[in-house]
Phi, psi and omega in degrees: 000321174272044174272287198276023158289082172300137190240113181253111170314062180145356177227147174269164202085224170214128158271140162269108201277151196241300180235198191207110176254223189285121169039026153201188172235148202260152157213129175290094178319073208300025191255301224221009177042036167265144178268135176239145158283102177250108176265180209297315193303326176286174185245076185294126187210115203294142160307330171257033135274324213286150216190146144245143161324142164213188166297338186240240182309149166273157189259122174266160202314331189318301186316315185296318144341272185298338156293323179293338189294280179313352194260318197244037180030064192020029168268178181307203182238082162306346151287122145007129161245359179275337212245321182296143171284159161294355120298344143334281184299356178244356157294305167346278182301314176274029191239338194257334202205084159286010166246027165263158211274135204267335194297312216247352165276114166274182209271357197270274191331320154284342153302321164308302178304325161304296180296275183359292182308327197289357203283312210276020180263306180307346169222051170078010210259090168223044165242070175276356160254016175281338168289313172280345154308297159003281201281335153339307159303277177321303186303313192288004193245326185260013138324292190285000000 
């Protein structure tokens, strides 16, 4: 599912890719459901690439996701992120991933991150521990 979930670079929010034309991607805005054209020149980055620092390993976002999801019993994220002080938010962040690395993780980067879930819990997109099955398969479907 966080494949086809998008992140574009210079625009807010979350996309959703709906095609794929001559040199763009057709996409869905998951805020207001306007379809955009998103070319190459921009910078498109799949949600189930994204990965965080942490001290030891990077974590990818799926893991991260489904934690908060379990920390806030799949309802949204009730903190404030306009409103929070940065320590709020890296008590936060170490409450769903208490090994992430505090240097290179910004306090901007967990206000993203909030917001993003809470964007993809408002529009039903929560089976983030079904993505890791996924790619289980698939890597175990091109093995074989």
């Amino acid at each position: 599912m966080l494949k086809t979930i998008l992140s574009i670079s210079g625009k807010p929010g979350l996309y959703k890719l709906i095609s794929q034309g001559k040199n763009m991607l057709i996409v869905e805005s998951l805020a207001d459901k306007k379809r955009i054209p998103a070319y190459g020149k921009e910078k498109i980055v799949s949600l189930g690439d994204i990965a965080m620092y942490t001290d030891a390993d990077d974590v990818p976002l799926r893991e991260i996701l489904a934690s908060i999801q379990k920390k806030e019993n799949g309802a949204a994220v009730a903190l404030d992120i306009k409103k929070a002080s940065p320590e709020e938010l890296r008590e936060y962040m170490a409450a769903i991933l208490p090994n992430f690395d505090r240097d290179r993780v910004h306090v901007s980067d967990i206000k993203k991150l909030i917001s993003w879930y809470n964007l993809l819990v408002a529009n039903g997109l929560t089976d983030f521990e079904d993505a890791a099955s996924e790619t289980g398969e698939e890597a175990s479907e091109a093995a074989e």
